[in-house]
C-alpha positions as CSV (number, residue, x, y, z in Angstrom):
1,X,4.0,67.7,7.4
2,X,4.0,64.1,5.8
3,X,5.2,61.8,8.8
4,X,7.3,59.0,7.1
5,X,7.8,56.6,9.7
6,X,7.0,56.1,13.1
7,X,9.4,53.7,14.8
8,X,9.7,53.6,18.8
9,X,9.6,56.7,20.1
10,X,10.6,58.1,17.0
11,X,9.0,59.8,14.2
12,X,10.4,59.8,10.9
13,X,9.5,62.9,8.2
14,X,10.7,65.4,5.8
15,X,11.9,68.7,6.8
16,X,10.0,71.5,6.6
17,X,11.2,75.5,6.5
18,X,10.0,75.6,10.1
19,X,12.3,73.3,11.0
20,X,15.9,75.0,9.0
21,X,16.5,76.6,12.7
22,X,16.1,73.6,14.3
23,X,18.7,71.6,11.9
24,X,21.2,74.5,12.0
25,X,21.1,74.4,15.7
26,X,21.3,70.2,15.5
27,X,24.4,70.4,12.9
28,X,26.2,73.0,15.4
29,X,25.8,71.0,18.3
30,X,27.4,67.9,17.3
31,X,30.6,70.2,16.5
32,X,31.9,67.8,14.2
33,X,30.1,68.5,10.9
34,X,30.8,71.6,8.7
35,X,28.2,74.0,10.1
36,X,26.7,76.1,7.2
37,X,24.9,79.1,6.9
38,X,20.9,79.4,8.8
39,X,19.7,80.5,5.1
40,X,21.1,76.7,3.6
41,X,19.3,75.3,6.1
42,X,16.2,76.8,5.4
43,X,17.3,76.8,2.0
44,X,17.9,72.9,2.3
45,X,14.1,72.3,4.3
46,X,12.6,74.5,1.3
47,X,13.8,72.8,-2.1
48,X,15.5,69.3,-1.0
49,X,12.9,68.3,1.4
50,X,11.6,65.1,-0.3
51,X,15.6,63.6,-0.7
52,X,16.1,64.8,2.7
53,X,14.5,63.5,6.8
54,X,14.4,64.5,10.2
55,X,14.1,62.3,13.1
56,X,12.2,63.8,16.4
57,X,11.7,62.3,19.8
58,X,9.0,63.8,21.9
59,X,8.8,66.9,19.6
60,X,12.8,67.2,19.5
61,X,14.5,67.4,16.6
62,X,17.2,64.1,17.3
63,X,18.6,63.7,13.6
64,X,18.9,64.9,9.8
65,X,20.2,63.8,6.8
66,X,20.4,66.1,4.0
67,X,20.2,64.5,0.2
68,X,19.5,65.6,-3.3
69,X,19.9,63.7,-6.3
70,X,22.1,64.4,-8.5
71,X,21.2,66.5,-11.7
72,X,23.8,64.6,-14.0
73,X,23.1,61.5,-12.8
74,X,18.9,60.7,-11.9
75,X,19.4,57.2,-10.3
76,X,22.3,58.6,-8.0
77,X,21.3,60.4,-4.2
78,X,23.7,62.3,-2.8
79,X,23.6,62.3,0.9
80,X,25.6,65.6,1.9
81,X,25.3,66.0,6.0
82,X,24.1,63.1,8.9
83,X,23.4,64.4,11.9
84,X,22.5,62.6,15.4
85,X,21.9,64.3,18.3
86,X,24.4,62.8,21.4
87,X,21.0,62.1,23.2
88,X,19.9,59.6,20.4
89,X,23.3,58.1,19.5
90,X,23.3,54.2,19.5
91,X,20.0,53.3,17.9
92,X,20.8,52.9,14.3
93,X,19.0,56.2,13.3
94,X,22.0,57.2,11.0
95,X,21.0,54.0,9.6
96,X,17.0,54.0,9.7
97,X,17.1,57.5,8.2
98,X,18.8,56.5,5.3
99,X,16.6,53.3,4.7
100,X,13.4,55.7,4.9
101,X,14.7,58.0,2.1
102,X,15.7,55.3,-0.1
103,X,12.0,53.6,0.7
104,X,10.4,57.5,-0.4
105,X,8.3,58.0,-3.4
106,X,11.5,60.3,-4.3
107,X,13.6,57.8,-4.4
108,X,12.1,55.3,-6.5
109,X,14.3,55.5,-9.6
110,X,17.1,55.7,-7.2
111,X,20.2,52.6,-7.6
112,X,23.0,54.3,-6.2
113,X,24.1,56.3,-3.2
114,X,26.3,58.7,-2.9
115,X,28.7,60.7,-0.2
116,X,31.8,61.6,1.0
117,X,33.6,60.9,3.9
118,X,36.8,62.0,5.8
119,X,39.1,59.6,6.7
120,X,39.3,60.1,10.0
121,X,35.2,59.7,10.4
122,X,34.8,56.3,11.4
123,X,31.3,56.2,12.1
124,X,30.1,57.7,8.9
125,X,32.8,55.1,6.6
126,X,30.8,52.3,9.0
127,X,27.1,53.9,7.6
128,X,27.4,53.5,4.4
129,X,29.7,50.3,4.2
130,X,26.6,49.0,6.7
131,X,24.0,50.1,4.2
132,X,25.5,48.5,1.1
133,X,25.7,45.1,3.4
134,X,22.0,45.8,4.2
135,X,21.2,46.4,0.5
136,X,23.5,43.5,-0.7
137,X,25.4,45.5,-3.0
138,X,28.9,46.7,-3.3
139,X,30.7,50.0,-1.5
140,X,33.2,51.6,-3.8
141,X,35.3,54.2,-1.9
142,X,37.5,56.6,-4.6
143,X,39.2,59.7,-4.2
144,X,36.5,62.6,-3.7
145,X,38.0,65.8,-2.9
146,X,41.6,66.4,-2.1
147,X,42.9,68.8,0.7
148,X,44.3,71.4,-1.4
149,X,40.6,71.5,-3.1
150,X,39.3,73.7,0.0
151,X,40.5,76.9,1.0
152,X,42.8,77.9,3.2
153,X,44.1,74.4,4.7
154,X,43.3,72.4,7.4
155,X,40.0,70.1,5.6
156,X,40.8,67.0,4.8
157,X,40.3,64.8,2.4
158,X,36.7,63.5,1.5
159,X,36.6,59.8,-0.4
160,X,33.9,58.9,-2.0
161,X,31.2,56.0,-1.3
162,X,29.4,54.5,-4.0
163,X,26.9,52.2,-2.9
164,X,24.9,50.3,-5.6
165,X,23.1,49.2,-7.5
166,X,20.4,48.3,-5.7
């Protein structure tokens, strides 16, 4: 288990199958994210582990982001789900996680970021247009996915952030 990052009382490293439980359980409880199925989160710890991080405090899982890049485009990571525990809120680890991916031995051919974002998700839209200001480079937000994309109504729409190059 390569620890990343050790920043306060906060250690920074990439997910491991051990720890697909503890992410599930993390993405559940902030009932806000699209929770997923246990096996793509072990799935997720098993084969994306070096584009992806977990954040712990004390031995607690407080945070995950979940990244992979892209297999048409090499310089582009796609972050897919950020998750902060309520106990942890407030301290920039959104942010910090995302810095220590892009600072990985993964990442180092990487000049753009990717994701999509609801509308309606404030904090998330706030993220990444905070990253590309710490990164000096441009946000471009486009249409991602539309509504009638998803099945069976009530999703909305995702734009998507483009953040680079950098």
């Amino acid at each position: 288990m390569a620890v990343l990052n050790r920043d306060d009382s906060y250690s920074f490293r990439i997910p491991t199958v051990e720890d697909g439980k503890f992410i599930w359980q993390l993405i559940k409880d902030t009932q806000v994210l699209d929770l997923n199925s246990s096996y793509s989160y072990l799935l997720w710890a098993d084969k994306f582990s070096e584009t992806s991080i977990i954040v712990e405090e004390d031995g607690k899982l407080v945070g995950f982001i979940s990244g992979f890049i892209q297999p048409k485009a090499q310089d582009t990571l796609f972050i897919w789900q950020v998750a902060v525990d309520e106990s942890a809120r407030g301290k920039r680890l959104a942010s910090r996680m995302l810095h220590a991916i892009l600072q990985s031995d993964a990442c180092r051919n990487i000049r753009y970021l990717e994701a999509t974002v609801t509308p309606s998700n404030i904090p998330s839209a706030k993220l990444f247009k905070g990253l590309a200001r710490d990164l000096q480079t441009e946000c471009t937000i486009t249409e991602g996915y539309t509504e009638d994309q998803f099945p069976g109504g009530g999703h909305e729409s995702e734009e998507l952030f483009r953040i680079g190059p950098f």
